[in-house]
Structure formats: C-alpha cells, structure tokens
Residue, then its C-alpha position, 0 to 999 in steps of 0.5 A: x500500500x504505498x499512498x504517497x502523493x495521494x490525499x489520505x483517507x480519514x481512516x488511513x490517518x487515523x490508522x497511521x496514529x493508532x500507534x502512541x510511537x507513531x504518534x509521538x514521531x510525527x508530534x515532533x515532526x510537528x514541532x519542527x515548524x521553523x519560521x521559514x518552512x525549512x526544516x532539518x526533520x527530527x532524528x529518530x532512535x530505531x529500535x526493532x519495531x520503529x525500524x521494521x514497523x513504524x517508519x516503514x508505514x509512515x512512509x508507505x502512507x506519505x507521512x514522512x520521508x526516512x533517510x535509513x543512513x542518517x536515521x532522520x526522518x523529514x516530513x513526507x508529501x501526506x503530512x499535512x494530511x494528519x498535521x490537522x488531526x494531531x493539532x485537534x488532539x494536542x488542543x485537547x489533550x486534557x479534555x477527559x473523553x465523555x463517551x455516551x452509550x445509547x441502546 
C-alpha cells in the first residue's frame, strides 16, 4: 500500500496514529515548524519495531520521508494530511473523553 502523493483517507490517518510511537514521531515532526518552512526533520532512535514497523508505514502512507543512513526522518508529501488531526488532539489533550452509550 504505498499512498504517497495521494490525499489520505480519514481512516488511513487515523490508522497511521493508532500507534502512541507513531504518534509521538510525527508530534515532533510537528514541532519542527521553523519560521521559514525549512526544516532539518527530527532524528529518530530505531529500535526493532520503529525500524521494521513504524517508519516503514509512515512512509508507505506519505507521512514522512526516512533517510535509513542518517536515521532522520523529514516530513513526507501526506503530512499535512494528519498535521490537522494531531493539532485537534494536542488542543485537547486534557479534555477527559465523555463517551455516551445509547441502546
């Protein structure tokens, strides 16, 4: 499933954050917002499922770019596709969930 390039579905973002340490890569993607756009990407401690798992999903959807030799991770062309959905739930992070159940 390579996605790159192509709008990503809200199911496809939302898959792509069901994971905390994808998550968290792509939250510190988010903070690497200089004034004037260039950004140096954020370098990345690859253990064995953020190697073998994460980054390659995150670039299979077009969230970011992985350079394997620097292990520094860049945003990819689908970034901003879940930069929306990550900037909602930093806003409300300390808003407990309410889930109503109606039968």
């Amino acid at each position: 499933m390579n996605t790159s390039g192509t709008q990503l579905s809200v199911d496809d973002v939302l898959a792509a954050l069901s994971n905390v340490q994808r998550r968290e890569l792509l939250d510190s993607l988010l903070a690497d917002s200089p004034p004037d756009g260039a950004t140096n990407g954020v370098a990345v401690d690859v253990d064995v499922s953020m190697h073998h798992v994460h980054l390659p999903k995150l670039v299979d959807y077009g969230l970011v770019e992985w350079d394997e030799e620097t292990d520094r991770v860049t945003r990819g062309a689908n970034f901003e596709d879940a930069a929306e959905i990550l900037e909602l739930l930093d806003e409300n992070a300390d808003v407990p969930p309410t889930v109503e159940a109606t039968l």
